[in-house]
C-alpha positions as CSV (number, residue, x, y, z in Angstrom):
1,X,22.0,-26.9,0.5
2,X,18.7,-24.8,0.3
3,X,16.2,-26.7,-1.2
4,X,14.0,-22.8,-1.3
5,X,14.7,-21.2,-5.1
6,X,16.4,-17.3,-4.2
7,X,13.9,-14.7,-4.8
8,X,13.0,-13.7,-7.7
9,X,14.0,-10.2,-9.2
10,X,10.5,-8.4,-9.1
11,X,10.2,-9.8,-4.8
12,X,13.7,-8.2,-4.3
13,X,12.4,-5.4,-6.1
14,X,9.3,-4.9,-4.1
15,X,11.4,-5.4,-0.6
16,X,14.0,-2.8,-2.0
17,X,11.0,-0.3,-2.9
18,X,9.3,-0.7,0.5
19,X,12.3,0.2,2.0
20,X,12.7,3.5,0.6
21,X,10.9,6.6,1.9
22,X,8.2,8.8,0.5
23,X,7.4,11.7,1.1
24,X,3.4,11.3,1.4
25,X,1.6,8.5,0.4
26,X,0.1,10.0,-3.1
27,X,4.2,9.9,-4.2
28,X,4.5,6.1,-3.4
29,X,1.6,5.4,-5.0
30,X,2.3,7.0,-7.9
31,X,5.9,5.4,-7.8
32,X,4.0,1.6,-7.6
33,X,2.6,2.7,-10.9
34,X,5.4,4.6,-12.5
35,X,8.2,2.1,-11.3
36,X,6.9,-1.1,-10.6
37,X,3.8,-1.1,-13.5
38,X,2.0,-2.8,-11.0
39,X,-1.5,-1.1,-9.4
40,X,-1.2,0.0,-5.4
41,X,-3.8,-2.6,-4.4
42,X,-1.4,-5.4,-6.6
43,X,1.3,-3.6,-4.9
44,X,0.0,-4.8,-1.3
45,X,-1.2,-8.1,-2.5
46,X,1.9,-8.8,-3.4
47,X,4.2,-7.2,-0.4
48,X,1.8,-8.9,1.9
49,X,2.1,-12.7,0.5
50,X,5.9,-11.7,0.7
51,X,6.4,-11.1,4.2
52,X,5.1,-14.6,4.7
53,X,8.3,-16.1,3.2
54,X,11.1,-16.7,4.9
55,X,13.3,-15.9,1.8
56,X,12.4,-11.9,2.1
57,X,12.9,-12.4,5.8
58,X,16.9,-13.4,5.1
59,X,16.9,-11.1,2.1
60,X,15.7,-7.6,3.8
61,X,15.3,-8.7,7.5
62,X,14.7,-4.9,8.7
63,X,12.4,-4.3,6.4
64,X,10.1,-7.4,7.0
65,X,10.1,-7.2,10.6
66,X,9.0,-3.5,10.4
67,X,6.0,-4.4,7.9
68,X,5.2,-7.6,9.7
69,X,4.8,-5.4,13.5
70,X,2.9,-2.7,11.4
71,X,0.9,-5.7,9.8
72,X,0.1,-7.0,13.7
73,X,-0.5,-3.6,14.9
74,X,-3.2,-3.1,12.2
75,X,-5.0,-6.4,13.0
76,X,-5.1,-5.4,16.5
77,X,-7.2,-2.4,15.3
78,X,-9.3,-4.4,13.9
């Protein structure tokens, strides 16, 4: 048995948002706000704590690996 509490509902939210499209970023932002009540810079707080986790990795694995290579791909710019 998994020792790990499932994720909650407003991490399944966030992975199911992130893996919708948007037409420009001004549109997701404004869905953050509109959808989630949550500011954009919340919004990435939060989706970038969750990638950590192994749970959203098991619960949206396409999705987490996608952000997690854009994450690595960002750093390397750095």
């Amino acid at each position: 048995m998994d020792p790990r509490p499932p994720l909650g509902a407003r991490e399944r939210a966030l992975l199911a948002f992130e893996g919708r499209g948007f037409a420009s970023p001004g549109a997701k932002e404004r869905a953050i706000r509109e959808e989630l009540d949550l500011a954009p810079v919340r919004y990435y707080q939060l989706l970038n704590a969750l990638l950590d986790d192994p749970r959203a990795l098991e619960e949206a694995p396409v999705t987490v690996n996608r952000l997690r290579r854009v994450r690595e791909d960002r750093r390397g710019l750095r």
